[in-house]
N, C-alpha and C positions, 0 to 999 in steps of 0.2 A: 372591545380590544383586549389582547389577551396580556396579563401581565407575567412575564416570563420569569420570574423569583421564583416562586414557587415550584416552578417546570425547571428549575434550573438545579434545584437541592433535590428534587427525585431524580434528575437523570446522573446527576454524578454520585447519588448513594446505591444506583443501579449500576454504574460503569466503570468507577472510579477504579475498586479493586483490580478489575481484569486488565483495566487498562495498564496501572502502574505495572504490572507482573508481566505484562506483553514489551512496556518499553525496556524495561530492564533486560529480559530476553535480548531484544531486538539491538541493542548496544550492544550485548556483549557478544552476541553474532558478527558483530558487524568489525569488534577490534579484533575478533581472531581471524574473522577473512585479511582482516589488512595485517597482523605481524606472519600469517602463514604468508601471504605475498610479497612482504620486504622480508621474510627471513628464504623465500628460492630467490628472490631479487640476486639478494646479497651472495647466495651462492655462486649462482652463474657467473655472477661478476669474477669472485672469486677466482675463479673456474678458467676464469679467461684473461685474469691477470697472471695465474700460475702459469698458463700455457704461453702467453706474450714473452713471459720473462726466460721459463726455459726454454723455449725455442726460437727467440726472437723474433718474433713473428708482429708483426704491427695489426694490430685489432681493437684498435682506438674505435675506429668507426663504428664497429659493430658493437662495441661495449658502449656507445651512445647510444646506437638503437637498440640497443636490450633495455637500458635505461628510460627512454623513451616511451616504449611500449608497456613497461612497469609503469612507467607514470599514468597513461591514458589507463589502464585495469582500476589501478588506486582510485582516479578520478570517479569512475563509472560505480565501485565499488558508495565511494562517499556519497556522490549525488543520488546514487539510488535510493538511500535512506529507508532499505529494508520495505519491498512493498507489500509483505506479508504482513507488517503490523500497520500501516498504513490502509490497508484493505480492512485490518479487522476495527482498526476508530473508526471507518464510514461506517461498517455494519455494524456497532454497537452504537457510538456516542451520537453521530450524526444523525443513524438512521432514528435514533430514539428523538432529539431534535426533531425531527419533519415528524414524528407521530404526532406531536405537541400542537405542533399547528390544527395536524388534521389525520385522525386515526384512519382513515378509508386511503392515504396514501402510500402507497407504495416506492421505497429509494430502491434504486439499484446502480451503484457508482460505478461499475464499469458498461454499461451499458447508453449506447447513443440517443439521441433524440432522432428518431425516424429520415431519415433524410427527404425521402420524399412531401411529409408532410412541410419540412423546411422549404421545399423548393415550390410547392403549392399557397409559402404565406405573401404577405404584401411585401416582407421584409428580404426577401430574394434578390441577391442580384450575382449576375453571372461568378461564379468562379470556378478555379482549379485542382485545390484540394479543398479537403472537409474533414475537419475534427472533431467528434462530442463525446462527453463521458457525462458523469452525474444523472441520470436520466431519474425525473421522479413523474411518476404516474398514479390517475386513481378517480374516484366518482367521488367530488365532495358529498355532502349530506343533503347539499339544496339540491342536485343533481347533475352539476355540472359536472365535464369530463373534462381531465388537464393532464398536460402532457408539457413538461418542464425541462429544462435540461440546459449544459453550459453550448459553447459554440464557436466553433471560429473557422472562420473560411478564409483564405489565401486565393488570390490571380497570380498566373506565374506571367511578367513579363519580360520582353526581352528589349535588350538595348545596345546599339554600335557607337562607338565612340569615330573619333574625325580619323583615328586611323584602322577603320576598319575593325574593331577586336568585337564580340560579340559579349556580353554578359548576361546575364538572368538575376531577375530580382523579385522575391517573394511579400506581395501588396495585402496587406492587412484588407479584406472589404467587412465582414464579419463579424464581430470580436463581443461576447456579452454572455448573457443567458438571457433566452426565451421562452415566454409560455403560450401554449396554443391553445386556449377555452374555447369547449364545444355545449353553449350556454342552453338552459333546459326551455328556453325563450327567446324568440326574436328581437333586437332592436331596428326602433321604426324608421331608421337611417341610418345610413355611414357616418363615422362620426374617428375622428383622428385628436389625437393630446401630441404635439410634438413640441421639441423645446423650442421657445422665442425665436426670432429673429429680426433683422433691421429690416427686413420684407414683410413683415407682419401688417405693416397698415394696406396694403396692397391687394390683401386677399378678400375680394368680395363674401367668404365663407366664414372667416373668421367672429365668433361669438366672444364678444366681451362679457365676462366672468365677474363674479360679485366676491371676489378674493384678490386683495393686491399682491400677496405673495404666489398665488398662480397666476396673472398678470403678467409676473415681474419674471416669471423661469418659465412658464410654457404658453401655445398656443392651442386652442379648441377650434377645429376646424369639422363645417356639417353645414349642410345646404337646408337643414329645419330647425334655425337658431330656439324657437319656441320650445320643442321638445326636447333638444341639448341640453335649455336651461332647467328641463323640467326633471331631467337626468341625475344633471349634475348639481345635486344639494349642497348647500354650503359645506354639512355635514362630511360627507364624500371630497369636497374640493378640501379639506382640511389634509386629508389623508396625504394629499400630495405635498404637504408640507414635509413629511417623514422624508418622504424621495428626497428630497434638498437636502434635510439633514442628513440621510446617511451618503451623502456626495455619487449617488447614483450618475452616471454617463450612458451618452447615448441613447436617451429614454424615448419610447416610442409605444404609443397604445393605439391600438386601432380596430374597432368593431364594426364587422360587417354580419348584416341579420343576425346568424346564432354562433357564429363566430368570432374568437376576441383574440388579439393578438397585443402581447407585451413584451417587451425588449426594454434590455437596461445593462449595464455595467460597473459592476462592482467597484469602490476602490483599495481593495482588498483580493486577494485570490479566492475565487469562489469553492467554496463548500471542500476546502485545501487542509490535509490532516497534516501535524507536525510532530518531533520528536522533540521537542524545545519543551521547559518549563513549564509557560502558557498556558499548552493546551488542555489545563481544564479551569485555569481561570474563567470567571465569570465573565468579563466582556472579549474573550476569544471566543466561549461558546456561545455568547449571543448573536455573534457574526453570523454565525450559521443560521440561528434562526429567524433575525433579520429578512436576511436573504430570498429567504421562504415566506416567510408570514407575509410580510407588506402586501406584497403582490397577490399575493392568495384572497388574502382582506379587504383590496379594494373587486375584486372579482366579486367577490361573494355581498359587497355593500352593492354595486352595480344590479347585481342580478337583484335582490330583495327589490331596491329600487324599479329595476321594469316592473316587476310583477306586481307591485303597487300601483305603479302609473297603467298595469293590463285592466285594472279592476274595472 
């Protein structure tokens, strides 16, 4: 397991300077867009109080929505939060993060995770729109191919109330980041890790685990308990302790033959640049690598492991 100290004082003596010199930029971009727009604000206004007054004219209203409309620029202005320098911390500080893990990867934050391979995995279910950005792709070193990325799908429904009105409401089904291993070895069954539940004793598939704290937060489900357990090493079932500590949701792993599929949710915004302080503190940057590592790490103990149990 890799210890990120060290990864941690190379990447900020790599990035640190650019970065400080881009945020400062990127602030002071950001107060001149907003006093160039409340000093025309304040014009117009001006402009149309002179004209109320000598000509008496009532434009009250319209001096609210000029007002108004300056407000909604302002807002858009601040939440934007400059996304030129926000693009440039993925591709420096972040992207340098995911090399740490694994130099054969490839980040590219504006770019999607596949849709279609999304709609080919287990973790599919119908919806309406479709959002992904973060995409990281690449050929580990053992030979696996991984295709990573955030996600979120939405079902648009509809709903009528008792007097007839019609509304629309947008249903979270989606909501994580997923990876899709295209492992360099089959596994010799299906085999599912989903979190507990009060239906657990229920499941004729379910494999009792030689770990209480995976026990206690997930289920192993696989119609070849013998080879599940031969899988899953104590070693390996530890790893899923991290998942608990770092308060991962929604967590779902599922391998089918040379395909692996993992789903999880942050509780933190994932792989999310800031203008704040923070961002180059030490445990803001290790979010990021978190993020990436774990998952990566149990892939790659997984695979070693088949190919030990192939011998």
């Amino acid at each position: 397991m890799k210890d990120f100290n060290e990864e941690y004082n190379e990447i900020i003596a790599k990035c640190k300077d650019q970065i400080l010199v881009e945020k400062s930029l990127a602030k002071s971009r950001k107060k001149k867009k907003i006093s160039i727009i409340l000093c025309i604000g304040l014009m117009i206004e001006l402009i149309f109080m002179a004209i109320d007054i000598t000509k008496n004219i009532k434009m009250g209203p319209l001096m609210v929505g000029v007002a108004f409309a300056f407000s909604i620029i302002l807002v858009a202005f601040i939440t934007m939060r400059d996304r030129k320098f926000r693009l440039m911390y993925k591709n420096t500080l972040i992207n340098q993060v995911i090399l740490c893990v694994d130099k054969n990867l490839l980040y590219l934050p504006l770019d999607k995770f596949p849709v279609m391979n999304f709609n080919r995995s287990p973790f599919y279910q119908r919806y309406d729109e479709y959002f992904s950005e973060d995409l990281i792709k690449g050929t580990l070193e053992n030979g696996t191919e991984i295709l990573m990325g955030e996600i979120h799908t939405h079902r648009i429904e509809t709903e009528r109330d008792s007097d007839g009105i019609v509304s629309t409401k947008r249903v979270p089904v989606f909501d994580g980041v997923m990876i899709e291993a295209t492992l360099p070895i089959e596994c010799f069954n299906s085999i599912q890790v989903v979190p507990n539940s009060k239906l657990r004793e229920l499941s004729s598939r379910r494999v009792e685990m030689d770990s209480m704290l995976f026990e206690k937060y997930y289920d192993l489900i696989t119609r070849n308990k013998i080879e599940a357990v031969k899988l899953f090493t104590p070693e390996i079932l530890e790893l899923f302790e991290k998942f608990v500590e770092l308060k991962w949701k929604n967590f779902g792993l599922i391998i089918e033959g040379n395909k692996l599929y993992l789903k999880f949710r942050p509780n933190h915004e994932y792989l999310e640049s800031t203008l704040s302080d923070k961002m180059l503190t030490k445990p803001y940057v290790q979010q990021y690598f978190d993020d990436v590592y774990y998952g990566i790490n149990l892939i790659n103990e997984l695979v070693k492991q088949l190919k030990y149990l192939e011998k």
